[in-house]
N, C-alpha and C positions, 0 to 999 in steps of 0.2 A: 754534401761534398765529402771529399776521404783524403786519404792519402796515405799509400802505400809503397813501399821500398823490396828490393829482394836481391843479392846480393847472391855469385856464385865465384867461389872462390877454391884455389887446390885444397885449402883442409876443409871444402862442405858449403854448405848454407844456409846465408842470414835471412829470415823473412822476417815484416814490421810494419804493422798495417793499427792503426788506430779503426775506432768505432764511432763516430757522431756520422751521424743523417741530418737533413733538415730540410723543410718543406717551406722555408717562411722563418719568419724571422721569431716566430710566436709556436714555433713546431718543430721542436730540436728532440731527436731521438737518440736513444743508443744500440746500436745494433750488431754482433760481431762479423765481422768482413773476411777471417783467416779460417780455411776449413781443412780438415788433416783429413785424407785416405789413410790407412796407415794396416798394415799384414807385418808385425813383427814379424823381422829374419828374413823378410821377402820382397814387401816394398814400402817406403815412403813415399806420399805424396800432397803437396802443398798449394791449395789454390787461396788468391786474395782477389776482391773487387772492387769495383769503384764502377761511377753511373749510375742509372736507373737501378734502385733497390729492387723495385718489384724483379725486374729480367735477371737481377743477378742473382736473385732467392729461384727465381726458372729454371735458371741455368743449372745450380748447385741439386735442385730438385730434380732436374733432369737426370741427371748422374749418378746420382744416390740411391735414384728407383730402380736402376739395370739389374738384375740380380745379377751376384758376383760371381756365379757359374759360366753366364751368359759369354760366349765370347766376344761380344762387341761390347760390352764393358772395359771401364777402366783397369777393373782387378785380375782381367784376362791376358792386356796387352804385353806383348814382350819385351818394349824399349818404351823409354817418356816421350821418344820422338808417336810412338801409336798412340801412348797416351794425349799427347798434345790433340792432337788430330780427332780424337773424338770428342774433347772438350770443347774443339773448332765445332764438330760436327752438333753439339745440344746448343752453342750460340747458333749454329740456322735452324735449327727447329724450333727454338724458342721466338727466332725472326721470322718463321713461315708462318705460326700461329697468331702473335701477337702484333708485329712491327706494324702492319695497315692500320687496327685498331687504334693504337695508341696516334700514329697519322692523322687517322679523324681526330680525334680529343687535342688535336696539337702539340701531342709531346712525341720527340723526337726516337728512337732506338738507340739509346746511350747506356755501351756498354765496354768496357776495358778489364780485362785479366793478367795475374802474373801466374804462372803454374810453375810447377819445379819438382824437383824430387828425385830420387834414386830406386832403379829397381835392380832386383839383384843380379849382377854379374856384367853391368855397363856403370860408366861415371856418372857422376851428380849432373845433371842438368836444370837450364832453368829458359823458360818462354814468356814471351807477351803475347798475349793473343789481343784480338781487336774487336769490332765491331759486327765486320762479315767473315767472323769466324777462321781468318788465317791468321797467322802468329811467326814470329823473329827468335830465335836462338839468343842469348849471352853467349860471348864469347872475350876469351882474354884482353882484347883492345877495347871491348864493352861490359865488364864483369857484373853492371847491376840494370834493372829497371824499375821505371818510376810508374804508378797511376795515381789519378787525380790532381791535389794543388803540388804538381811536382816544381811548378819554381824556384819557390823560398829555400826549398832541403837538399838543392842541386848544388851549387857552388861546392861546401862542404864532401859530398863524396868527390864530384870531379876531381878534389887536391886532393884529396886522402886516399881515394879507396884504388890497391892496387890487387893482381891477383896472387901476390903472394902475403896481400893483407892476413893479418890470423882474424879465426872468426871471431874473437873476444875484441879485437880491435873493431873489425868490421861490425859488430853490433852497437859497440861504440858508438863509430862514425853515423849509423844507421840511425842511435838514438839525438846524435846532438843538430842531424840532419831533420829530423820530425821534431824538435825541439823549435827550430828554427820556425819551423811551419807553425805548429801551433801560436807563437808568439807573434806571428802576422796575419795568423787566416783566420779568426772565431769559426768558420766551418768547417775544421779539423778539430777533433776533441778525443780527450782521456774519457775512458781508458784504453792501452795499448794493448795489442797481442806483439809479442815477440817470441819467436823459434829459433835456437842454431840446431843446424842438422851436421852433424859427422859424416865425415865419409865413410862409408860401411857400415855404420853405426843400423842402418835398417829398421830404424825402430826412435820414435819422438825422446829424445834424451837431455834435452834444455829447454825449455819453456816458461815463460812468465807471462802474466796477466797486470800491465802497471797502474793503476791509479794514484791520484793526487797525494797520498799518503805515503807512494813507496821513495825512502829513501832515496836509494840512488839515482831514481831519476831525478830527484828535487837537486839532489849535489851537482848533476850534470846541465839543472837549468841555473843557479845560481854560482859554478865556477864558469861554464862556459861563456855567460857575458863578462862576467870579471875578467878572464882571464882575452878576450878582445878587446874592452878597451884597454887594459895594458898593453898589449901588443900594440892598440892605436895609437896612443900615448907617446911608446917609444921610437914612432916612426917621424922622422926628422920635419920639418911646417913646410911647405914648398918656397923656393926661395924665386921671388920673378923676373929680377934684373940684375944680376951679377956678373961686370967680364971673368975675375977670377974665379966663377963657378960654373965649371960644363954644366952641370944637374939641372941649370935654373933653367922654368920653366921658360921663360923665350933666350934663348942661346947668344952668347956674346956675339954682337956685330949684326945681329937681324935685328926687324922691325916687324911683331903683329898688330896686324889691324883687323877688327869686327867687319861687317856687314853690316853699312851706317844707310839709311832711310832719313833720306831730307824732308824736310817741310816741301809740301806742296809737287813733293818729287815722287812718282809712285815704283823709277825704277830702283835699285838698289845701288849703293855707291858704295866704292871704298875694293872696288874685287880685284886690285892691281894685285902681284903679285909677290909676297916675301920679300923686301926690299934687303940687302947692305945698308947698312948704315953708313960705306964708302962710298954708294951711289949716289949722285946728286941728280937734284931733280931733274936737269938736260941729259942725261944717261938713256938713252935709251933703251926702251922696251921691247922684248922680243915678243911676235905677237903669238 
């Protein structure tokens, strides 16, 4: 499993992709997921994966072999949106050759990508591509995309991450969001690739490699739960039956009730409705 993040924001882009594989519980690898195209002064370009290792080592082999003359290469195209599309185009050939194959053997064609990058004289962009090789844009009402264990690391951007985020924040968010992950999934593991790309910038100019030793990200797993449960701490107990309290959880003047299950009674009882506590039992019910 993986888990990968990518972030497209007006100062540029965050990419953050950690490295464990794992076949079983007794076959944990380390493998890197973040692959850089890169033509100082001309163009950036950032792919990460997640899925089937084998198709995704395919895929990036696919691409790599084009020679860069070629015009239906990567290093030919004139926008990331051509780009995107012929990255679409090596996940089907990589599906044409392989996908029946692995069919027999019972494994499925499981494959997910972020692509991104800047080529010279268009704005930074950033893509998800998928399985059967189409892919979705980021856009300002959607600044980032997730692959692999994207649950645990979601909550965290959704609040944070905006598009006028800066990218030192947004790698932040990015790291305390795979912070989160690691601390719930053993099949996400250190060590991290992390990228911020500049805008214009045309050429890889922030980069780190994190393992268990680096600092900062240790400061950001040992303030970032300190600093929750304090936040937990200072949020008030719920209060459950107060008239002089709007907040409490069941509201002065009502009545909840569960969904009560009698003995010997297999329908369900108790589904009347919200009652006043001014209503008396001969009150009628609207049905």
């Amino acid at each position: 499993m993986t888990y990968c993040v990518a972030a497209r924001l007006r100062d540029g882009l965050v990419f953050l992709a950690d490295s464990r594989t794992n076949a079983g519980v007794d076959q944990i690898s380390v493998f890197r997921k973040l692959s850089v195209f890169e033509r100082p002064g001309e163009r950036v370009m950032v792919l990460m994966t997640s899925g089937n290792l084998a198709v995704s080592q395919a895929i990036v082999n696919q691409l790599s072999t084009v020679d860069s003359d070629d015009p239906a290469s990567i290093w030919c195209t004139r926008n990331m949106f051509e780009a995107a599309r012929l990255v679409g185009d090596a996940v089907r050939q990589v599906h044409r050759r392989d996908a029946e194959a692995l069919h027999e053997q019972g494994v499925e064609f499981n494959v997910n990508l972020i692509f991104g990058g800047q080529i010279k004289g268009e704005r930074c962009r950033l893509f998800q591509l998928y399985s059967a090789g189409n892919f979705i844009e980021a856009h300002d009402e959607c600044p980032y995309f997730q692959i692999g264990e994207a649950k645990y690391g979601k909550p965290i951007m959704d609040r944070v991450l905006l598009p006028e985020t800066t990218l030192d924040e947004a790698a932040k968010c990015a790291l305390i969001s795979m912070d989160s992950t690691l601390r719930s999934n053993i099949s996400v593991g250190l060590p991290l690739d992390l990228l911020v790309y500049d805008n214009n910038a045309l050429r890889v100019s922030r980069f780190a490699n994190i393992d268990e030793h680096n600092e900062y990200f240790r400061m950001i797993r040992g303030s970032w739960g300190e600093r929750l449960r304090q936040v937990f701490a200072e949020i008030e107990d719920p209060v459950w039956t107060d008239p002089c309290n709007p907040d409490s959880l069941v509201p002065p003047g009502r009545v909840h009730q569960p969904v009560r299950i009698l003995p010997g009674n297999p329908e369900p009882c108790g589904l009347a409705p919200l009652q006043s506590l001014a209503e008396g039992p001969d009150t009628p019910q609207q049905e």
